[in-house]
C-alpha positions in Angstrom: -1.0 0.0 3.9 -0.1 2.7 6.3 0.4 6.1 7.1 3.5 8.5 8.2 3.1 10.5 10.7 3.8 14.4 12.0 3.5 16.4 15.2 2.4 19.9 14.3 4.0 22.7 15.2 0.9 24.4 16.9 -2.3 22.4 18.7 -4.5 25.4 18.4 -5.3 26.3 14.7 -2.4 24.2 13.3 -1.5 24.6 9.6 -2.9 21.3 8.5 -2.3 21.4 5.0 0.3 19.2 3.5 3.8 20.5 4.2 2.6 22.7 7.3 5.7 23.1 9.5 5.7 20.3 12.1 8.2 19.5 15.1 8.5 15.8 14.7 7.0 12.3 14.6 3.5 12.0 15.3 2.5 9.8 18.5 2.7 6.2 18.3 -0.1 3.9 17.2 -1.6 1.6 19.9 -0.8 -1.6 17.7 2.4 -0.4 15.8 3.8 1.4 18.9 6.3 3.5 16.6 6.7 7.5 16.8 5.7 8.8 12.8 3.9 5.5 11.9 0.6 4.3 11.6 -1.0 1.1 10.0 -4.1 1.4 7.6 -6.1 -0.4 10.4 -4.5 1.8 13.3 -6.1 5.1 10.6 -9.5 4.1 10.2 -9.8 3.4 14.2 -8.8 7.2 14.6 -10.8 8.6 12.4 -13.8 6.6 13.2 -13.6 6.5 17.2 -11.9 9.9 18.0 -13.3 11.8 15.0 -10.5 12.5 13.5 -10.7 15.3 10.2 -10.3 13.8 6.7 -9.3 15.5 3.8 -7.4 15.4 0.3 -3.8 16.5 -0.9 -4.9 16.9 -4.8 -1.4 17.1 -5.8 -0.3 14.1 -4.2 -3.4 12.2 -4.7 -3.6 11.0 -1.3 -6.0 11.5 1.8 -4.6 12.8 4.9 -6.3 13.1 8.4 -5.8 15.3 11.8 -6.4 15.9 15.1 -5.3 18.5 17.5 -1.6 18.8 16.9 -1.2 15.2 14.9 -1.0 14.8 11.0 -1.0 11.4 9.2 -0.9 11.0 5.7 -2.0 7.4 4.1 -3.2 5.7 1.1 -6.6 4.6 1.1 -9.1 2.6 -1.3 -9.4 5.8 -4.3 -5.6 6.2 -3.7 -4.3 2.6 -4.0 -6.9 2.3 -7.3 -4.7 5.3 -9.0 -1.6 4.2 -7.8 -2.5 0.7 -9.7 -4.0 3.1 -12.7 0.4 4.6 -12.7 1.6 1.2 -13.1 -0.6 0.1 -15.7 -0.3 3.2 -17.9 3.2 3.5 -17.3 3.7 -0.6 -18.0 5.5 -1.2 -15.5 6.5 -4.5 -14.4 4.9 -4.2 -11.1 4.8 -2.6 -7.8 6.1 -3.3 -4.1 3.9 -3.5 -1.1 5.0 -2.9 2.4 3.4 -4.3 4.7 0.5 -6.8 4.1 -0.2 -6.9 7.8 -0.8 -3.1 8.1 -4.1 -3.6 6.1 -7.5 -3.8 7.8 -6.5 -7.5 7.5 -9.6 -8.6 9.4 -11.5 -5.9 8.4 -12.9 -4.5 12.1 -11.5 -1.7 12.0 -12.2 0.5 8.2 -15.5 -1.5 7.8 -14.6 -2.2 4.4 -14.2 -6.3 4.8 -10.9 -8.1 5.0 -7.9 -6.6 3.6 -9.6 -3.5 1.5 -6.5 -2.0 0.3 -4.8 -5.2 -1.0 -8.7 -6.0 -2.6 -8.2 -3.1 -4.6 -4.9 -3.9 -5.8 -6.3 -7.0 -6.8 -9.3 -6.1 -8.5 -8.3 -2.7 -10.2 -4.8 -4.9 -11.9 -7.1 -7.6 -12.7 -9.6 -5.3 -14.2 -6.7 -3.4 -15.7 -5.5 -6.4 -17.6 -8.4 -7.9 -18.7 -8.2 -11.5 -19.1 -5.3 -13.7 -19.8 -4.1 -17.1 -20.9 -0.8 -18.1 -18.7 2.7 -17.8 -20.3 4.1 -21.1 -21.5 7.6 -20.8 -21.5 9.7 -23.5 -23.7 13.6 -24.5 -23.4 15.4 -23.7 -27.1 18.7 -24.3 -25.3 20.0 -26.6 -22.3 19.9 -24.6 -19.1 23.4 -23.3 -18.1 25.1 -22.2 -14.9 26.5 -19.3 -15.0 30.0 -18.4 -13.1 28.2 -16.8 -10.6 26.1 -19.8 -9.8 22.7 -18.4 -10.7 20.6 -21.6 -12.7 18.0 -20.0 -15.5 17.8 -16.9 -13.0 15.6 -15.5 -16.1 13.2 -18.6 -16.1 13.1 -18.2 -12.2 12.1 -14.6 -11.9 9.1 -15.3 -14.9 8.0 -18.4 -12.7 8.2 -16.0 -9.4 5.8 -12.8 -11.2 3.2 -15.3 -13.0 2.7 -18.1 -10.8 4.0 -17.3 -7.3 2.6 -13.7 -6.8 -0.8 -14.8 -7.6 -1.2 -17.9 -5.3 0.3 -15.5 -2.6 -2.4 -12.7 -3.3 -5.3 -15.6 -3.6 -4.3 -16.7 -0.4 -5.4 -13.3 1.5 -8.0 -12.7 -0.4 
């Protein structure tokens, strides 16, 4: 959902590859206004309006862009698809996202409608899992409280990943 950003060490025939030597942040964004930060949105405006270069760190299976002496790396549509591809192979329990609002959340700016990256989250787990009945899950003992406090924290946290997460992603997209 965004990008970090680098200042290269040279503007004329910079090393652009991945780990090139760099002297700092990159410049700020004109919507996130950070040095070394870039939203998704702030991404495809640079590469689409100033013709920024595109290419692909194989290794890292990520796309990066430049221009001049700046460097951004990010995670795009293909990227975000292998990244769910990791969790689901791996069976992990889930991911974190940071930041929904650094997606093209209106979608003017990648061309790629309304929040593309989160979209393909969606789609490639859904597609990944195939579909499902929901979990039902049934009291065999009377609810405790522990002496920390915490009420069926174990009930809580299976509510929170099956029922919560979902009406939150539906809600964007």
């Amino acid at each position: 959902m965004y990008g970090r950003t680098f200042k290269l060490k040279q503007k004329k025939n910079p090393d652009t590859k991945p780990y090139g030597p760099s002297k700092g942040a990159g410049l700020p964004g004109n919507y996130t206004a950070s040095n070394g930060f870039l939203s998704y949105y702030e991404i495809c405006d640079l590469i689409k309006k100033q013709k920024w270069h595109t290419e692909y760190d194989k290794e890292q299976q990520v796309p990066f862009a430049f221009k001049d002496d700046q460097w951004v790396s990010y995670d795009n549509q293909e990227s975000i698809e292998k990244k769910c591809h990791y969790v689901a192979e791996r069976r992990l329990a889930g991911a974190m996202i940071w930041s929904l609002d650094f997606d093209d959340f209106n979608g003017a700016f990648c061309g790629q409608g309304k929040y593309p990256l989160l979209t393909t989250v969606k789609k490639t787990l859904d597609r990944l899992q195939g579909p499902t009945t929901p979990i039902r899950i049934h009291k065999t003992t009377q609810p405790t409280i522990t002496n920390h406090g915490n009420f069926n924290s174990y009930s809580f946290f299976l509510l929170l990943i099956y029922f919560i997460f979902p009406i939150f992603i539906y809600h964007f997209i």
